[in-house]
Structures are given as C-alpha cells and as structure tokens.
N, C-alpha and C positions, 0 to 999 in steps of 0.2 A: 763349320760355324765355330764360333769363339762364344764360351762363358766368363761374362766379364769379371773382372775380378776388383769389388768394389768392398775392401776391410772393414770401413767404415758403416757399412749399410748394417741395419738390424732387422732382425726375423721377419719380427711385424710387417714393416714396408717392404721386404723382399716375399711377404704372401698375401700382400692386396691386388688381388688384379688390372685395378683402376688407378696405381699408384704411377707417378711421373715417371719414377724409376724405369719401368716398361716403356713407359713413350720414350725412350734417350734412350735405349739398348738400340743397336741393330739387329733388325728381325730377316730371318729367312723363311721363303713360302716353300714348301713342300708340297709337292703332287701325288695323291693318293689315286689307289686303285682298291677293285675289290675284289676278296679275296676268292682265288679259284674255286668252283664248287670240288672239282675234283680232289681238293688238299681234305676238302671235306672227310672224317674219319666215319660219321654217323651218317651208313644208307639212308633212315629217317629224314636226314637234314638234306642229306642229296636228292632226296626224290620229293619234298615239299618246296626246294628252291629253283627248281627245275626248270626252267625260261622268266626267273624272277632277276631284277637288277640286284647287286651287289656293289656297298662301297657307295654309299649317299652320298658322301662328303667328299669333294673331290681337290681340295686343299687345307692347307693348313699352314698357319703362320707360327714361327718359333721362333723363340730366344729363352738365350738363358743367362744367370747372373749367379755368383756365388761370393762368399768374402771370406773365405778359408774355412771353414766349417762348414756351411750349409749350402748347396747346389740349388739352384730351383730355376722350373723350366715354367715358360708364358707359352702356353698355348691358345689360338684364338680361331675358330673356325665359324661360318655361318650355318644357322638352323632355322628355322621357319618356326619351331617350337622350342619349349621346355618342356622334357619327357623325365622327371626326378624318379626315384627309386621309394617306391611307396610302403618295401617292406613286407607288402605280404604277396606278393609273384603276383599283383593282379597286371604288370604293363610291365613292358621294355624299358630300362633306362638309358638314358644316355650316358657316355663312356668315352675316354681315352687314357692311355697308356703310353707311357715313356720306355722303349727297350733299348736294352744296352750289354753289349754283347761279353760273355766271359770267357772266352777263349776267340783267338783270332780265326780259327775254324767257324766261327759259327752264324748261322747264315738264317739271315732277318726272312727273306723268303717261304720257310720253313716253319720258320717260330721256333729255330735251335735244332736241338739233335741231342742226341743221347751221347755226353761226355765233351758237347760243345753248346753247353746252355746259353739261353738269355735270365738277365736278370730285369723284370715288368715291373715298373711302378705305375698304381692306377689310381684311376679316379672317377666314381659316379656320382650321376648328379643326386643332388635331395643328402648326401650321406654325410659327415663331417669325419674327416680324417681320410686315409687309404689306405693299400697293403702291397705288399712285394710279395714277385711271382715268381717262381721258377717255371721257364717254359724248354721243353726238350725234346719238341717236334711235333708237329700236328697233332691235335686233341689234348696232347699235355698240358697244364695249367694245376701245379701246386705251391698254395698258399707258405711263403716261409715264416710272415710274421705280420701284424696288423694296428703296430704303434709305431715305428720308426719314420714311415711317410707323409707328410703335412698335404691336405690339399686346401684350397678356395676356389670359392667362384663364381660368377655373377654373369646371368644373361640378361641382354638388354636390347630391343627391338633386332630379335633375331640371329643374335650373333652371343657365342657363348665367349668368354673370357676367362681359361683356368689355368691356375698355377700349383705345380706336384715337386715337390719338394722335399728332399732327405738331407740326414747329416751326411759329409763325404767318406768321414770313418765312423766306422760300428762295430758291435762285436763281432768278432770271428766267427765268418760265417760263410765257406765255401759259396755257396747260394745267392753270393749277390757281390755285387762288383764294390772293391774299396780304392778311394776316390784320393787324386791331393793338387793342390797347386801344380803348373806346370804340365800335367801329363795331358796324353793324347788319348783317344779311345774314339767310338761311334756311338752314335743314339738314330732309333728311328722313334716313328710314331703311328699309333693305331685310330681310331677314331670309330664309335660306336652309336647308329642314329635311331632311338630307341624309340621313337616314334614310327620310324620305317620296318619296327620287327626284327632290329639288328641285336644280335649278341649269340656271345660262345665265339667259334670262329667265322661266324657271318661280319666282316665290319668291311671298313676303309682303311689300310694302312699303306706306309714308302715302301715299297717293296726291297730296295735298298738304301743300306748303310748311307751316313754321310758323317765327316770326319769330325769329331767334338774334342775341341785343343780348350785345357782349362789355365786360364791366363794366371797370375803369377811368380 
C-alpha cells in the first residue's frame, strides 16, 4: 500500500477521521485472524481461553497519508459496540495498533523477537493521545514513550473510524522506526474487541507483513 504524499495537508485534517481527506485516499482491506492460544505466554490465559473464539474483528480497512513530517494511518473496522477505557480496570477496551517492523528479520507472527523488534503505535478508546511500543516476541510489550503519537476517533452506528499518527522523525531512539519520503518498509495491524474480553495478546491481527512505500 502507498502513503500518500499530500505537503499541503495540515495536522488538524490529517487527524479527523470524518475528514474528505480519508474518502479520496485509496484504502486497502486487511484480513485478520486471531491470535494462536498457544503463542500464548500466560498458562492462566491458555487455560481460561480454552475452546473460546479469538480475533472478533475479522477485517480491517487502511490507508494512510503523510506530508513530509507527519505519517498517519485511517483505520476503520465494524463493532456492534463502543467499549472506551474507563480508567479504573472495571471493562476491556477497545484497541488497535499500527506495527512496523525494525529490522527486516522481524516477523509480525511473533510480535518481533529479541534483536528483531516491532515498533507499535496504539490507540484506545475513551483515551486522548497514544504510546509507542517495543515488542520483541510473545508476552513482550514495553512502553518507550507516551507523547509522540496523536490519535482520534469516532464511532458511529457500529463501525469505529480511528486515525494513529506520529512525526516521521524523532529523537534518536533505537526503539522505534525513523520514517522519510520515498522509502519502503511494512506495516501490519492488530485490533482489540473489548467488549468481547479482548486484550494483552488475545486480539485480531494480519498475521502478515504488507509492503508500506511512502510517496515522495
């Protein structure tokens, strides 16, 4: 897929989700699965999901746009609900996450590997803002930083509309991927149905890679 490359566009309308901008990009559907219990790291979690479905969400629409500084990805999936993040652990939220991979070893299946990470940008509902993740293989998930990533979002009869969005360059920071006009790389995507009980590594993600060319 291709992030368009639009100079002229500013922040604001490249993070409204309901903005024209998104309806004139070309979108790609994505076919999600859910993920193996056995990647599973927590006996706990293996033996309470135990003949339960995994991966609610079994697509996912994408595009992305940037205008030399700022990246940002439309993602748009249907939910039957809105499940926000109420802050005090009383309910599941809903959830997705942009990965992108930092060494060409490194394998979205997995959620990385030790010395072939991902770099996660995420997003939950009810929350304003997101955070970048270093993941480096089943059960790994550490926080690098929790100001750099913009999100938005809005559901509306069913169907969630969010956009996760960072600058391309940032400070020097092994931990997460640095971004420019032109280049190539991958992105997958996760998806988290928090009304279903989903989260940690219970979700819906591509199980693989697909190629992200940033126009240029």
């Amino acid at each position: 897929m291709q992030a368009v490359y639009h100079p002229d566009i500013d922040a604001q309308r490249m993070m409204s989700p309901g903005s024209d901008l998104w309806q004139s990009v070309k979108r790609q559907i994505l076919h999600l699965t859910g993920t193996p219990l056995e990647m599973q790291p927590s006996p706990f979690v293996q033996a309470n999901w135990k003949g339960k479905s995994t991966g609610m969400v079994g697509d996912v629409s994408i595009a992305a746009v940037h205008n030399g500084q700022l990246l940002a990805f439309h993602l748009s999936w249907l939910d039957a609900n809105s499940n926000p993040d109420h802050g005090d652990n009383s309910s599941f939220p809903d959830a997705a996450a942009i990965a992108l991979p930092l060494h060409e070893n490194s394998y979205l299946g997995t959620m990385g590997a030790p010395g072939a990470g991902i770099n996660a940008w995420y997003w939950r509902a009810g929350i304003e803002g997101g955070k970048q993740v270093l993941l480096e293989g089943p059960g790994s998930s550490n926080t690098i930083e929790q100001e750099q990533i913009s999100t938005a979002s809005v559901w509306v009869e069913g169907s969630w509309s969010v956009v996760i969005a960072r600058p391309m360059q940032v400070p020097d920071n092994s931990a997460v991927l640095q971004l420019a006009p032109g280049m190539n790389t991958a992105v997958g995507v996760a998806i988290w149905e928090g009304g279903r009980g989903e989260r940690g590594g219970i979700k819906a993600y591509s199980k693989d890679w697909i190629e992200l060319m940033l126009e240029g």
